[in-house]
C-alpha positions as CSV (number, residue, x, y, z in Angstrom):
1,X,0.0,0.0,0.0
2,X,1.1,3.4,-0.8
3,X,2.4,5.8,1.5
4,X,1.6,8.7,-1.0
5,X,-0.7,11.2,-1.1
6,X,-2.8,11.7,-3.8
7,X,-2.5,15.0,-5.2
8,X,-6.7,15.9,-5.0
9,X,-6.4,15.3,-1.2
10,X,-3.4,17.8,-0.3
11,X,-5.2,20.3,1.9
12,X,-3.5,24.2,1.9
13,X,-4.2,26.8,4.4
14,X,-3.6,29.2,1.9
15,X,-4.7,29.6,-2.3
16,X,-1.7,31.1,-4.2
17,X,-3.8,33.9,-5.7
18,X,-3.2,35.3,-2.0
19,X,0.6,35.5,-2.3
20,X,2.2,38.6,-3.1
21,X,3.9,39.6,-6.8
22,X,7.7,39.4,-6.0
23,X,7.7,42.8,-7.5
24,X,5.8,44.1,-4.8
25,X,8.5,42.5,-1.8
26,X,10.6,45.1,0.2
27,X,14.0,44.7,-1.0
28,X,16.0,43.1,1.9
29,X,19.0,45.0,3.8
30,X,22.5,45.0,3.5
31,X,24.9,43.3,5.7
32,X,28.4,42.7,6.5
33,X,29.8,40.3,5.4
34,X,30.8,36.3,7.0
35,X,34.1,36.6,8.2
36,X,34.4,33.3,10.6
37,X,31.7,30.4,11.0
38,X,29.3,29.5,12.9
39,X,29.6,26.1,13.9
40,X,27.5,23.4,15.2
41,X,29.4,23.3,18.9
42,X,28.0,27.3,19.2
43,X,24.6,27.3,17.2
44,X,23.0,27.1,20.8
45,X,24.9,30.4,21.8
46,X,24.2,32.3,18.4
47,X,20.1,31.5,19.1
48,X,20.6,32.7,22.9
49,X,22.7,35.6,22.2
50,X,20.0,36.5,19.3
51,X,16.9,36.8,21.5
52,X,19.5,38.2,24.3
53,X,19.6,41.2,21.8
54,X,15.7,40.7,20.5
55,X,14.6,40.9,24.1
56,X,16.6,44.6,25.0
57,X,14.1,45.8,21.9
58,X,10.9,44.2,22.7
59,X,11.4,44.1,26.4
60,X,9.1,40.9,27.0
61,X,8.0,38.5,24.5
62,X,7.0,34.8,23.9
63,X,9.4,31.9,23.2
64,X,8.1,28.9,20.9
65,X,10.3,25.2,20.5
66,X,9.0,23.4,18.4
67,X,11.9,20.2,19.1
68,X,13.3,21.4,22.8
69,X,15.1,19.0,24.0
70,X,19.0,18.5,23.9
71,X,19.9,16.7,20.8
72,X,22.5,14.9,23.0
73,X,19.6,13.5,25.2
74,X,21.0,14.9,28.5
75,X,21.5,18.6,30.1
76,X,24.6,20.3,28.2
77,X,25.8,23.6,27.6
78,X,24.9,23.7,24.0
79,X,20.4,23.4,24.8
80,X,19.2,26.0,23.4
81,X,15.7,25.8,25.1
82,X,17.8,25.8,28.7
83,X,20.2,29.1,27.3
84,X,17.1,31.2,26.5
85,X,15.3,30.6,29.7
86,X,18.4,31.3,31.6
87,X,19.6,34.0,29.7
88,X,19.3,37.6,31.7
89,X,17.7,39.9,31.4
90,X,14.6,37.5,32.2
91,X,12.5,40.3,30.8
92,X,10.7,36.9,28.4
93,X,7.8,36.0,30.7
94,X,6.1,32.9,28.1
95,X,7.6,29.6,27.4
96,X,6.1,26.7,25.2
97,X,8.5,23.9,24.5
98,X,7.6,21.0,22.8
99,X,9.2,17.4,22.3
100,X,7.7,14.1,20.6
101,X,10.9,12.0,22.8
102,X,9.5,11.0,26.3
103,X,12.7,11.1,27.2
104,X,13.4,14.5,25.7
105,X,10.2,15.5,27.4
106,X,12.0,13.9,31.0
107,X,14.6,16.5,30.4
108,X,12.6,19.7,29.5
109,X,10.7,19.0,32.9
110,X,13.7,18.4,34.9
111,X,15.0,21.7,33.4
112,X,12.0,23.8,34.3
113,X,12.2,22.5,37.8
114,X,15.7,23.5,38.6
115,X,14.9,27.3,37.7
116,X,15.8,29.3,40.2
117,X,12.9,31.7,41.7
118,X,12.7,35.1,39.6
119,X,11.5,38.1,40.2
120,X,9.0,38.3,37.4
121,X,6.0,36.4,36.6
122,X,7.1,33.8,34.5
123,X,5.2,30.6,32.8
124,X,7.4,27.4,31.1
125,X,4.8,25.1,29.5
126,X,5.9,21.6,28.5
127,X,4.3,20.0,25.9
128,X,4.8,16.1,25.1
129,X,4.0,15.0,20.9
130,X,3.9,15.8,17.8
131,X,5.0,20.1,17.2
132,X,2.9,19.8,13.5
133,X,-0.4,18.6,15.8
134,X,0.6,20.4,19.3
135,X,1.4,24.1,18.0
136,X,-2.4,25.2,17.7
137,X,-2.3,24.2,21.1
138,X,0.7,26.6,21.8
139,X,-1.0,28.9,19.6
140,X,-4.0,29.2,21.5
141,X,-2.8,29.6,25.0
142,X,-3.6,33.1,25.5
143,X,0.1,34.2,25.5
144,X,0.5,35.2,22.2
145,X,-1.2,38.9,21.5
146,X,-1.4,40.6,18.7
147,X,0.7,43.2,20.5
148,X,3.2,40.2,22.2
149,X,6.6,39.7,20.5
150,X,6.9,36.0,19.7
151,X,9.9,34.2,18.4
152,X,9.9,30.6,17.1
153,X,12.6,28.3,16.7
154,X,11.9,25.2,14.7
155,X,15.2,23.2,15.1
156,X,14.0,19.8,13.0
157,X,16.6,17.0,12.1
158,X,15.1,17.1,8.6
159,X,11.6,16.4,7.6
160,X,9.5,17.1,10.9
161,X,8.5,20.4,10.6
162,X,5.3,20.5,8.1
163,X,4.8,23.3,5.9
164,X,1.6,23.6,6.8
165,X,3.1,24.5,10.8
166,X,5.2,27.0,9.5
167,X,2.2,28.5,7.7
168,X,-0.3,28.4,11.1
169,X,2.8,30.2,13.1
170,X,3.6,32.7,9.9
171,X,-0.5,33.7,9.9
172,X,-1.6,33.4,12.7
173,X,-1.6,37.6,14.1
174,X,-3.6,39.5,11.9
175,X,-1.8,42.8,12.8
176,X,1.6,44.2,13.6
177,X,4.8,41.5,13.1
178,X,4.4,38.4,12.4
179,X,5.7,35.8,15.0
180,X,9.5,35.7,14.4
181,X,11.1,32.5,13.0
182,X,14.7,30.4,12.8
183,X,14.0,27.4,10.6
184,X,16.2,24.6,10.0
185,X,17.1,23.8,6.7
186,X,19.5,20.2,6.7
187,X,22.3,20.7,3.9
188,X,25.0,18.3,4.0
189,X,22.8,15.4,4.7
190,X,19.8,16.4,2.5
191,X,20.4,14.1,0.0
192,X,21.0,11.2,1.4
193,X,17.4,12.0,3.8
194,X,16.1,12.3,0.3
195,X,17.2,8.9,-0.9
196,X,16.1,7.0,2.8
197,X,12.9,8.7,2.7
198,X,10.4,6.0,1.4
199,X,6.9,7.8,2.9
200,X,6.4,9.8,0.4
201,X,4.3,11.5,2.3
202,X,6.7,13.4,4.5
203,X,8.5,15.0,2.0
204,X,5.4,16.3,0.7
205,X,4.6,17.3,3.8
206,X,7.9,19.1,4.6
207,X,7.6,21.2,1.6
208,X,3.8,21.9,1.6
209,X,3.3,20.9,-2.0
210,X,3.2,18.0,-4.3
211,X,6.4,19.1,-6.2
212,X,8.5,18.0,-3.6
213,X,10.5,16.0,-6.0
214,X,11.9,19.2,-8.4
215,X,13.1,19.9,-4.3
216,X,14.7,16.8,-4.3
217,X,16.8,17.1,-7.4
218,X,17.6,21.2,-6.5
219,X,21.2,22.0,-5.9
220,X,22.0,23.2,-2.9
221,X,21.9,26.3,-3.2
222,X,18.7,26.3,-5.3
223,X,17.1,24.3,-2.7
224,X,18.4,27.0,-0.1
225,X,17.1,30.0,-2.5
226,X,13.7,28.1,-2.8
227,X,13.2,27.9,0.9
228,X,14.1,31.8,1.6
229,X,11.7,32.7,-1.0
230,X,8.6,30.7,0.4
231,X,9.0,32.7,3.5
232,X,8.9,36.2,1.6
233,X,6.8,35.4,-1.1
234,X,4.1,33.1,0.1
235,X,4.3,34.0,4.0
236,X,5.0,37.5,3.5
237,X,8.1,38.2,5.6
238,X,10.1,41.6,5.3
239,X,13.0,39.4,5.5
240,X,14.2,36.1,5.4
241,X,18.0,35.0,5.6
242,X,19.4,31.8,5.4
243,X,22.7,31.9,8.0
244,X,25.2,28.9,7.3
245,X,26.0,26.7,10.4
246,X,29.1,24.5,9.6
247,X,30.3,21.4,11.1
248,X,33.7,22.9,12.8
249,X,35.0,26.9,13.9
250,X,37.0,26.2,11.0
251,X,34.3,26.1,8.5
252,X,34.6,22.2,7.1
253,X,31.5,21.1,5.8
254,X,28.3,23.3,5.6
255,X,26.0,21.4,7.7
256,X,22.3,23.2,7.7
257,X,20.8,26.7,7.0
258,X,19.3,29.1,9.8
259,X,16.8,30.7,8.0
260,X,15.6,33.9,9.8
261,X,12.3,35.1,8.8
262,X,10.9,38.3,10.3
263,X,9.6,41.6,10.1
264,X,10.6,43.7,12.3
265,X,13.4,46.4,10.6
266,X,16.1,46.0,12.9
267,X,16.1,42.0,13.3
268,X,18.7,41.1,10.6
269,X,20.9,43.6,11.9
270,X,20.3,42.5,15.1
271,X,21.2,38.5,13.8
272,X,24.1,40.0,12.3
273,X,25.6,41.0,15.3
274,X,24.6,38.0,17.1
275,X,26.5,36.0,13.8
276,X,29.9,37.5,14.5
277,X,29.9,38.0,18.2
278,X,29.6,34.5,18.7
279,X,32.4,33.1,16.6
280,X,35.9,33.1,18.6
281,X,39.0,33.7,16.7
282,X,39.8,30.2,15.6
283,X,42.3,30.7,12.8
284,X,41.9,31.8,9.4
285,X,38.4,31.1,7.3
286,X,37.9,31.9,3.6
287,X,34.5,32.1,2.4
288,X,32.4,34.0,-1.0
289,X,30.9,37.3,-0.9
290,X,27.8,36.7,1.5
291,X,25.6,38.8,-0.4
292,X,26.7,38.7,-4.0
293,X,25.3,41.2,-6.2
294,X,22.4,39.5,-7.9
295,X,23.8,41.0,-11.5
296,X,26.9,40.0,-11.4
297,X,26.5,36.4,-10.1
298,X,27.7,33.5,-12.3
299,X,24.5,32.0,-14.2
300,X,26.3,28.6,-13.9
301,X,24.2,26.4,-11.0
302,X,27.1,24.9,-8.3
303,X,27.8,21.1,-7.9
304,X,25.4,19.8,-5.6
305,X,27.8,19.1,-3.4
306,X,29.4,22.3,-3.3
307,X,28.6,24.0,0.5
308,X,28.3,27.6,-0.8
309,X,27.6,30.5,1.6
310,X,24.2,32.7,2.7
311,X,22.5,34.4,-0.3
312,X,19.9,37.2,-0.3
313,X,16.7,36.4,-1.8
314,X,15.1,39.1,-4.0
């Protein structure tokens, strides 16, 4: 029996005749350039000294994990749930983390209860399942305002992160900034998830569409560009940038994109600075323009295999 689903039963939040022209997409800003990686090791400090930097703007705001727990299944300094809530100033008052792992759920709990008292009113909600079926839930809770500054990380492996989730958390105010996103984008293993995958279903599922395959067969990069253009064009973020995270300080092989979709105008200044204050001097790293200039890029599509840098979309 098939795992696939047939293309007259794919249900979309959203009809494309909604989506914005291109033409009609704020130009994205200008940055400075990568100088030195991120790496895996510090990807949990880059996302806490991020909302370190988001929270001195907002001054309170909302915190949404979609896959909380420690991806080394026991308390370590590189959690990025545990950094965020620990981080000072403690000025984020809402917590909803999320883990389909019981024993990643063991953890999350055992983290919540060893917080020390604080001197505001804070909530940590844990939330054991499936993110794609709990995050209406999360959504729901009363937390998240119109006016309340949320932020969203959505840390998958690979496939676990439906498209139609990212569309509920992308859509779901109906005034002022949308809620704030980092989205996980697998690169150096892509391929071979690709090639293992046989439910055809999640794939389709991933990518919200039942061209999933022309995904499949992208480069890299293409596959990248694809991704940061969903979240402008079809989710209508200001901006959306797709940060390389590589496997050592030294650069080595580009494992995933973090793809930062937001709206508010300082934000990607703001992730920026959190970029290249969290990469130590490590020794030398050589890497392409970050931003090439659209009109002078090489037509010429990379080898697949080729771990190219961030590129702006539009």
């Amino acid at each position: 029996m098939s795992d696939a689903i047939p293309p007259n039963k794919q249900q979309f939040l959203f009809d494309a005749s909604e989506f914005p022209p291109l033409d009609d997409i704020p130009a994205e800003p200008s940055l400075k350039q990568i100088e030195r990686p991120v790496c895996t090791a510090n990807k949990a400090q880059l996302i806490m000294r991020y909302l370190r930097y988001f929270v001195f703007i907002t001054k309170h705001g909302t915190y949404i994990d979609g896959f909380a727990g420690p991806q080394e299944e026991r308390p370590c300094d590189t959690w990025s749930a545990k950094l965020v809530i620990e981080s000072e100033p403690k000025w984020m008052r809402h917590f909803h983390l999320c883990d389909a792992k019981r024993s990643q759920v063991k953890l999350l709990r055992q983290m919540k209860a060893s917080q020390a008292p604080c001197q505001y009113d804070r909530n940590i909600e844990i939330y054991e399942g499936n993110f794609n079926e709990k995050v209406e839930k999360i959504l729901r809770s009363g937390d998240i305002t119109e006016k309340e500054a949320t932020f969203c990380l959505l840390d998958q492996r690979t496939f676990e992160c439906e498209w139609v989730t990212v569309e509920k958390l992308a859509r779901f105010k109906n005034s002022g900034t949308k809620i704030e996103l980092f989205y996980f984008l697998a690169n150096s293993w892509q391929e071979r998830a690709f090639a293992a995958q046989k439910k055809t279903h999640v794939p389709a599922a991933w990518w919200g569409r039942d061209d999933w395959k022309d995904v499949r067969d992208m480069t890299r990069d293409e596959r990248r560009d694809a991704f940061v253009e969903r979240f402008r064009r079809d989710l209508g973020y200001r901006s959306a940038k797709a940060w390389p995270i590589f496997a050592a300080p030294n650069g080595g092989a580009l494992m995933y994109y973090m793809i930062h979709a937001t709206d508010h105008l300082e934000a990607p200044k703001l992730m920026s600075r959190a970029y290249h204050a969290t990469v130590s001097p490590s020794g030398p790293f050589v890497q392409e323009t970050l931003f090439p200039n659209p009109k002078s890029a090489s037509s010429t599509a990379p080898d697949k295999a080729s771990p190219l840098p961030m590129q702006q979309s539009g």
